[in-house]
C-alpha positions as CSV (number, residue, x, y, z in Angstrom):
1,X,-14.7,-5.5,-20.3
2,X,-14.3,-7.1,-23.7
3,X,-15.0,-10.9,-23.6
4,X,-11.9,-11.9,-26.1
5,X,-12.4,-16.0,-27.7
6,X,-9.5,-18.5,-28.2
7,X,-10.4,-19.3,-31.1
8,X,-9.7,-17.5,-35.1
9,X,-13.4,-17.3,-36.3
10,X,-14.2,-16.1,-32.4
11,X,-11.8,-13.7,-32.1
12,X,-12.3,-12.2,-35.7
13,X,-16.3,-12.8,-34.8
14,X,-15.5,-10.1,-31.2
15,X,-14.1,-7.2,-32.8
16,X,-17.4,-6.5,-34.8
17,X,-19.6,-8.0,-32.3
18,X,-17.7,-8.1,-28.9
19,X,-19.2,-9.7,-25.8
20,X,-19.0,-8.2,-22.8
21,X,-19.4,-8.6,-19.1
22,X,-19.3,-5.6,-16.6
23,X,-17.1,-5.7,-13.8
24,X,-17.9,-3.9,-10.2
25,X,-14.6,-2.9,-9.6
26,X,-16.3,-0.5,-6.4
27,X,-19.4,-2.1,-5.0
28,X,-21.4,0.2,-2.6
29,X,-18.0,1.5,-0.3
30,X,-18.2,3.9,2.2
31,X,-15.8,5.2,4.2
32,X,-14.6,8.2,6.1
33,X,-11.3,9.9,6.8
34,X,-10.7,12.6,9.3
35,X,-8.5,15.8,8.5
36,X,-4.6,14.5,9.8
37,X,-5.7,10.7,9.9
38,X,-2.6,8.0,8.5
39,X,-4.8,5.4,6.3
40,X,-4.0,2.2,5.1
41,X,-6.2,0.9,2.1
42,X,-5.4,-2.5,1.4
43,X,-6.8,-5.8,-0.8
44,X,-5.2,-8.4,-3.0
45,X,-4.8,-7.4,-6.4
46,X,-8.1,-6.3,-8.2
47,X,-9.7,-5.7,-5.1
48,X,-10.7,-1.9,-6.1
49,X,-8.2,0.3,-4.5
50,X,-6.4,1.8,-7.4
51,X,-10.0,2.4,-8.6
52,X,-10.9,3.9,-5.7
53,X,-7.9,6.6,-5.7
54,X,-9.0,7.2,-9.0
55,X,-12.2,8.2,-8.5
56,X,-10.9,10.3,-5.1
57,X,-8.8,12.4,-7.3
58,X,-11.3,12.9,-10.1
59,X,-9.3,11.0,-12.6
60,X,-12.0,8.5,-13.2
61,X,-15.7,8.9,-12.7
62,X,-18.1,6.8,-10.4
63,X,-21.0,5.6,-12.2
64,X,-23.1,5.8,-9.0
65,X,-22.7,7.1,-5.8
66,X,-20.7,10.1,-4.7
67,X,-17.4,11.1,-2.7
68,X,-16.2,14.9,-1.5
69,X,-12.6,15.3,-0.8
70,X,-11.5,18.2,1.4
71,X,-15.1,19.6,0.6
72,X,-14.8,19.6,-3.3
73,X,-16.6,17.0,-5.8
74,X,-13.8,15.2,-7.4
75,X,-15.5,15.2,-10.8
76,X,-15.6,18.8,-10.7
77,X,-11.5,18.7,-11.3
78,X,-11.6,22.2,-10.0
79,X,-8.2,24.2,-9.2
80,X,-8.8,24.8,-5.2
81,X,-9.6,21.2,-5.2
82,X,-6.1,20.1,-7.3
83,X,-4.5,22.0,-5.4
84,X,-5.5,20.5,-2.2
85,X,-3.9,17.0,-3.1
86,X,-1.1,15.1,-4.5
87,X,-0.6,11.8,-5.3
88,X,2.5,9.6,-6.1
89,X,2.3,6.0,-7.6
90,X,5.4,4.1,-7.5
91,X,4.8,2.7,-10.9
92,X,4.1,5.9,-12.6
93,X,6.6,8.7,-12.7
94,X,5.6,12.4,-13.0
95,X,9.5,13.6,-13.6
96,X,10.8,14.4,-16.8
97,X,13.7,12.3,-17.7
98,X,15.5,15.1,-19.8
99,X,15.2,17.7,-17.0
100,X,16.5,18.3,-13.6
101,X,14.9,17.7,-10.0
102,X,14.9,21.3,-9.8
103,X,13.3,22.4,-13.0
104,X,10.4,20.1,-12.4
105,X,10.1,21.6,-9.1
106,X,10.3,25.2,-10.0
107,X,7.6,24.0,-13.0
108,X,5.5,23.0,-9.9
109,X,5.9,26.4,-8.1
110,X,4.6,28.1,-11.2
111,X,1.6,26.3,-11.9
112,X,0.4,26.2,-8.3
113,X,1.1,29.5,-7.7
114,X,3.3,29.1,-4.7
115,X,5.3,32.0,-3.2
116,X,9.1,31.5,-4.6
117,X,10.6,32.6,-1.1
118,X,8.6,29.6,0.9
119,X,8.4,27.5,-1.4
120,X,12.0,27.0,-1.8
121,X,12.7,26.9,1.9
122,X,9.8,23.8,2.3
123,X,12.4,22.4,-0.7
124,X,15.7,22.4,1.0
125,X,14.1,21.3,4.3
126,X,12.5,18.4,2.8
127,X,15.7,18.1,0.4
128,X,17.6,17.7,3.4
129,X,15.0,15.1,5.2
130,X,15.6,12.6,2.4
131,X,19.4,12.9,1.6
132,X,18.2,14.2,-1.6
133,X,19.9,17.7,-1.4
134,X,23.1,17.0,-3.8
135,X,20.5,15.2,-6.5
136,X,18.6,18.4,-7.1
137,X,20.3,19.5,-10.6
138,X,21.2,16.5,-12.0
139,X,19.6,15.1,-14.9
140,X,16.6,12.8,-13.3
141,X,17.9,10.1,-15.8
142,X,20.8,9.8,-13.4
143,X,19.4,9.0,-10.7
144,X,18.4,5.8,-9.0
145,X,15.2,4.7,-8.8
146,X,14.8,5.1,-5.1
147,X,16.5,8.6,-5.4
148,X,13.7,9.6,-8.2
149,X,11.2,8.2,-5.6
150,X,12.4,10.5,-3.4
151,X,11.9,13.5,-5.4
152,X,8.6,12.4,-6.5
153,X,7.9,12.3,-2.3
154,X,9.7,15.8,-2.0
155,X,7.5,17.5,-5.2
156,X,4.3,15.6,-3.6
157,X,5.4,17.1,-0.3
158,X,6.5,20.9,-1.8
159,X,2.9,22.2,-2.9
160,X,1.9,21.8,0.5
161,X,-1.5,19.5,-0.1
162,X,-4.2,19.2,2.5
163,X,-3.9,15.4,1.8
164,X,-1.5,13.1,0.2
165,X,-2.5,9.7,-2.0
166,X,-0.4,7.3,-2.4
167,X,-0.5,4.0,-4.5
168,X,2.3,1.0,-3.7
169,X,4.8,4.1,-3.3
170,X,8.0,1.8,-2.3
171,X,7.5,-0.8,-5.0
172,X,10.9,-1.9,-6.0
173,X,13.3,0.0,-3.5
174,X,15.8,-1.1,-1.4
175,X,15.5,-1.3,2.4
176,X,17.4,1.7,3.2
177,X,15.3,3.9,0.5
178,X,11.8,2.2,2.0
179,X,13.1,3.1,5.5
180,X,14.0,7.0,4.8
181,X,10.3,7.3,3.1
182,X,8.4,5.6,6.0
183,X,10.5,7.8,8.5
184,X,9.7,10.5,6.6
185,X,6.2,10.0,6.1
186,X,5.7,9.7,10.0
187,X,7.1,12.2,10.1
188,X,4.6,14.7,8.0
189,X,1.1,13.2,9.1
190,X,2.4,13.5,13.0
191,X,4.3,16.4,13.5
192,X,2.4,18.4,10.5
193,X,-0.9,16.9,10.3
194,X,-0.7,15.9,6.8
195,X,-3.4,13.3,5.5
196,X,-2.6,10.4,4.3
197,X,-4.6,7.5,2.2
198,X,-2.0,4.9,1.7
199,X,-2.0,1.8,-0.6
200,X,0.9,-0.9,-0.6
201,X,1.3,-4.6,-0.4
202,X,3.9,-3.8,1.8
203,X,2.9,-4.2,5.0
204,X,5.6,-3.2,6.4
205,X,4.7,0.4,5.0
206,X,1.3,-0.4,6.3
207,X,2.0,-1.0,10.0
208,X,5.0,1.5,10.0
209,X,2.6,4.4,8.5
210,X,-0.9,4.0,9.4
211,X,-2.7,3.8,12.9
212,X,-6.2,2.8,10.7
213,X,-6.6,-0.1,8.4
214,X,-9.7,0.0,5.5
215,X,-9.4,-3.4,3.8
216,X,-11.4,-3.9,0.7
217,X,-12.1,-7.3,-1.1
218,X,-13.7,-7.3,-4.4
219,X,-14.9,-4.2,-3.7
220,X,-16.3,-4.5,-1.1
221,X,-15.9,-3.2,2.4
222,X,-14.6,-6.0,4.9
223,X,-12.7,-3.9,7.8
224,X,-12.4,-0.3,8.6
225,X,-10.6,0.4,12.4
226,X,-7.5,0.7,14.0
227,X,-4.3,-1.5,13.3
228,X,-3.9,-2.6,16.7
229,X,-7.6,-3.6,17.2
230,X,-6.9,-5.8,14.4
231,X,-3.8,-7.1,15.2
232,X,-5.6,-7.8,19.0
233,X,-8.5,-9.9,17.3
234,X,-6.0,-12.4,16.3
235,X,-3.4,-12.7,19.2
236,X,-5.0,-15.4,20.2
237,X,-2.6,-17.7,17.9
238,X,1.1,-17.9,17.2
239,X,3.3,-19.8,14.6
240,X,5.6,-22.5,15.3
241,X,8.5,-23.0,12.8
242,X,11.1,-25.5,12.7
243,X,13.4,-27.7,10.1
244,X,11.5,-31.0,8.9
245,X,12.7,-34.3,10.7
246,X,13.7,-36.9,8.0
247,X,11.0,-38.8,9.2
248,X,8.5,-36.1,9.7
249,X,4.8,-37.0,8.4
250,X,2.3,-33.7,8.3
251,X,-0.1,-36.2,9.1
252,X,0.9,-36.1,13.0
253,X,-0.5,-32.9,13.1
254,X,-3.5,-31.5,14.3
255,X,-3.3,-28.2,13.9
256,X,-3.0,-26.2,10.9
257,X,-0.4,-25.7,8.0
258,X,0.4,-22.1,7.1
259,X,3.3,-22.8,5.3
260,X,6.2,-25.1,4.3
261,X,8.5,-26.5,1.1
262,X,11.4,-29.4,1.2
263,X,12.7,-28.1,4.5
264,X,10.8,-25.9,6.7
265,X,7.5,-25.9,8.3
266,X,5.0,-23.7,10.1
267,X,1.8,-24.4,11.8
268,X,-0.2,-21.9,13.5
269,X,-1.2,-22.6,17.1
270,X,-3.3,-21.3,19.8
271,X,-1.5,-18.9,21.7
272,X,-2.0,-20.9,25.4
273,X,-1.2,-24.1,23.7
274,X,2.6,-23.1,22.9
275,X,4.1,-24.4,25.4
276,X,2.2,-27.7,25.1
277,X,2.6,-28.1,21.2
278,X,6.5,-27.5,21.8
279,X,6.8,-29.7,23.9
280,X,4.9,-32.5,21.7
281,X,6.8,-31.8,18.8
282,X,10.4,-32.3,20.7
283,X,9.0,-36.0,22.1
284,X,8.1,-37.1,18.8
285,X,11.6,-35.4,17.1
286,X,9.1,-33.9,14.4
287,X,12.4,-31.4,14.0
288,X,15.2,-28.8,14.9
289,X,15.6,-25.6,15.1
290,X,12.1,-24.4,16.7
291,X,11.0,-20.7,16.6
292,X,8.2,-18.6,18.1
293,X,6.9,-15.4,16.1
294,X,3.8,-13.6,16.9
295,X,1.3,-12.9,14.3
296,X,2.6,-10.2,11.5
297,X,0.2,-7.8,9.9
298,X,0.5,-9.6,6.5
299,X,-0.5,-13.2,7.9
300,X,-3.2,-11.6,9.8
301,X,-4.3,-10.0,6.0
302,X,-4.1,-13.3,4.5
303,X,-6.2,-15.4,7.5
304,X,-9.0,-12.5,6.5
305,X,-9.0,-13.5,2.7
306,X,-8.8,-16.9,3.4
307,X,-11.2,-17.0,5.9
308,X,-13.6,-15.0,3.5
309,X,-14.3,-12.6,6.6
C-alpha cells in the first residue's frame, strides 16, 4: 500500500519515490469446511474476508501458505476446478445490461458444457423458486435490483457447482427480496447438499443461513463453531430498554450502556438479575415503556470485537 502525503512537495515527492507499508490482509488462517456444510464468514470491514474468497477462487494469489478447494489448487484456475464453484457478490454484477436473463443463461450453458435438456429444466425449477420466471427475456436493465439478484442466485445455482461463494449477497434489497433468497438458499445446502461459504453484515442472513460461524478480525482467526454454541456462551445476559425519564441520570447505573440517544436507552444485564434490575428501575422512575430482548447474533458479534476476544 502506497503511503500518499498531505502535503504538494510530498505528494509530488511519492509518485517517484513512494513509501510504502505492507498490509497482512490474511494472517496465518486456517480453516476447514466439510462437503454440504452452510458457513458464515464474518468480520468488520477490512477484516480479510473478501480477501479470503479471493484467494479461495483463485482470483488472487496467497503470498504464503496454501488452500485446496474441492481438491483443486486455486492458483491452478483449472476448468474442473471453475467448474466446481460459483460465486455471487452483491456489489458486482456478472449480467449484461443489454441482454436478456435468458441469453446470459444460455451463454452459461455453452461455456460449461452443460446438457441443454437439464440444464433448462434446473432453470425453470429454480425460475419458479424465486418468482423470477416472467423476468427471463426481458432486458436485465429492466429489472429491479433484487430481481437481477435473483438471477445472478438462479445462474450461480444453474451450473450446478459443488460449492457456492457468496460475498454480502443481499446488500441493498428489500425485505421481501432478502427473505425469498435466504428461503431459497436453505433450501439448496439442506435438501441438496450444496456448500455454502457465506459473507454478509447481515446477520440476519447469517443466522437464517448458516449452522457454523468462522469470525475473522484483522485477519486473524477469533471463532470457528456452531451458531448456537455461540449464541449459548453469551445467554448469560439480556438487554433492558426503556424511554429516558426527564430526570434520568446514567450515572444511577451500574451496569453497562450498550446503547442510547435523546430518548431511548439500553443496558445489558445479567440474565438472573432481570427481574431485580426491573424492578429498581420502576422504584426510582428511571423510565417507561420497558422491554426485554434476548441477545441477537449481531450484539453478540459486536461484544466479541469489543471485548477484543
Amino acid at each position: 500500500m502506497v503511503d500518499r502525503k498531505s502535503t504538494l512537495g510530498s505528494a509530488i515527492k511519492s509518485v517517484f519515490a513512494p513509501q510504502t507499508t505492507t498490509v497482512r490482509a490474511v494472517d496465518h488462517l486456517n480453516f476447514g469446511v466439510n462437503e454440504g456444510e452452510a458457513v458464515g464468514f464474518i468480520g468488520q470491514n477490512g477484516a480479510g474476508k473478501t480477501t479470503t474468497i479471493k484467494m479461495l477462487t483463485g482470483t488472487l494469489y496467497p503470498t504464503s501458505g496454501y488452500c485446496w478447494v474441492n481438491g483443486f489448487d486455486p492458483v491452478k484456475r483449472q476448468n474442473d476446478f471453475k467448474r466446481s464453484i460459483s460465486v455471487v457478490m452483491g456489489n458486482r454484477s456478472q449480467l449484461f445490461n443489454d441482454l436478456t436473463p435468458r441469453d446470459y443463461l444460455n451463454f452459461l450453458q455453452a461455456v460449461y458444457d452443460r446438457n441443454l435438456a437439464e440444464f433448462n429444466e434446473i432453470v425453470d425449477q429454480i425460475a419458479q423458486t424465486l418468482k423470477v420466471e416472467d423476468k427471463l427475456n426481458l432486458q436485465t436493465r429492466k429489472l429491479s435490483l433484487g430481481e437481477r439478484m435473483k438471477i445472478e442466485f438462479l445462474a450461480a445455482v444453474s451450473i450446478k457447482p459443488r460449492v457456492l461463494f457468496l460475498d454480502e449477497p443481499t446488500i441493498g434489497l428489500d425485505v421481501l427480496a432478502k427473505r425469498d433468497i435466504r428461503s431459497f438458499l436453505v433450501k439448496l445446502n439442506k435438501e441438496k447438499g450444496l456448500t455454502i461459504f457465506l459473507t454478509s453484515h447481515d446477520m440476519e442472513d447469517i443466522a437464517t443461513i448458516c449452522d457454523r460461524l468462522i469470525i475473522v478480525n484483522q485477519g486473524k482467526l477469533i471463532w470457528d463453531g456452531q451458531t448456537q454454541d455461540l449464541i449459548k456462551k453469551f445467554q448469560q445476559n439480556k438487554y433492558i430498554t426503556f424511554n429516558k425519564a426527564a430526570s434520568f441520570r446514567a450515572f444511577k447505573l451500574n451496569e453497562d450502556i450498550v446503547s442510547q440517544d435523546e430518548i431511548k436507552i439500553t443496558i445489558r444485564v445479567p440474565a438472573s438479575q432481570v427481574d431485580q434490575k426491573l424492578s429498581e428501575l420502576i422504584d426510582v422512575k428511571a423510565g417507561t415503556d420497558y422491554s426485554i430482548q434476548d441477545l441477537k447474533l449481531d450484539d453478540i458479534i459486536f461484544e466479541l470485537f469489543s471485548k477484543g476476544e
